[in-house]
C-alpha positions as CSV (number, residue, x, y, z in Angstrom):
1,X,0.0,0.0,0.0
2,X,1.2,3.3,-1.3
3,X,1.7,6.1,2.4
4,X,0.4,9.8,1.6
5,X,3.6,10.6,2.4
6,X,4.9,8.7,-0.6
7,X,2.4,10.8,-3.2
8,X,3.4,14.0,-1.7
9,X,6.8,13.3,-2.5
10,X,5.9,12.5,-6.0
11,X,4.0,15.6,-6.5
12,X,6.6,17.7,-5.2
13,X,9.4,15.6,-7.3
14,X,7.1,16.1,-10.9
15,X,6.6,19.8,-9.7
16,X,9.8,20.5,-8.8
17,X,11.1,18.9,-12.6
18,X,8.4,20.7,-14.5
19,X,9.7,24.0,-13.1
20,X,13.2,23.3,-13.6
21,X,13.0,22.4,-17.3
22,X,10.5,25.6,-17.5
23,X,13.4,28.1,-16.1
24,X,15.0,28.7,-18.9
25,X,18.6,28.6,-17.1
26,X,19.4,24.9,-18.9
27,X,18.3,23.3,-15.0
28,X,17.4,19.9,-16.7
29,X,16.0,19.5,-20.5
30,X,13.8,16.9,-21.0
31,X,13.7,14.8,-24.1
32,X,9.6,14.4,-25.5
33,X,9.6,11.0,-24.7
34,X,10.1,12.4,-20.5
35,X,8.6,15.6,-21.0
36,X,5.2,13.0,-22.4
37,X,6.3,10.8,-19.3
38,X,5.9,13.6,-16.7
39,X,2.8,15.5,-18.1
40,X,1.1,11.4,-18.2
41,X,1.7,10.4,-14.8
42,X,1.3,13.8,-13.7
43,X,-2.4,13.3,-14.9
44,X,-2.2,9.7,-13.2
45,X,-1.6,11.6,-9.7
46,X,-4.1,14.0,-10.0
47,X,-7.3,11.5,-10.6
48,X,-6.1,9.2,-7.7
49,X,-4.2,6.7,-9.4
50,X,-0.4,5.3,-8.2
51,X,2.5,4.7,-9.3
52,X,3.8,1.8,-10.6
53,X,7.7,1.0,-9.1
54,X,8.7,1.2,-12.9
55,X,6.7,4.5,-13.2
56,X,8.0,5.9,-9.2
57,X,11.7,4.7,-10.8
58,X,11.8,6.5,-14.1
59,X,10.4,9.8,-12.1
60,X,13.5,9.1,-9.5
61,X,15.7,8.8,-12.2
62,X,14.8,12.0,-14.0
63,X,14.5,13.9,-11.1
64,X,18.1,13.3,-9.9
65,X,19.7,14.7,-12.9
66,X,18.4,18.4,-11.8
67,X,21.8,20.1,-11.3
């Protein structure tokens, strides 16, 4: 079972890498496969649906490149 605390922290990871690759300072660039992969499970979040561990992964991954 998925904690609150876990879906918090994937809000604030997606929010925190859609604002980074909208500041315009070269932050992180996403390709259009990740940029389609954020704005999808993004959409996934907000109508009450998890993660998968392959989905929570990828959104790790790309969030740990932010410089």
């Amino acid at each position: 079972m998925i904690s609150e605390e876990t879906r918090k922290k994937w809000k604030q990871k997606i929010e925190t890498i859609i604002g980074a690759n909208e500041s315009g300072y070269g932050v992180l660039e996403l390709t259009e496969w990740e940029a389609s992969f954020i704005d999808s499970i993004e959409q996934q979040i907000c109508s009450g649906k998890d993660l998968s561990f392959k989905q929570s992964s990828i959104l790790n991954k790309i969030y740990d490149r932010i410089s």
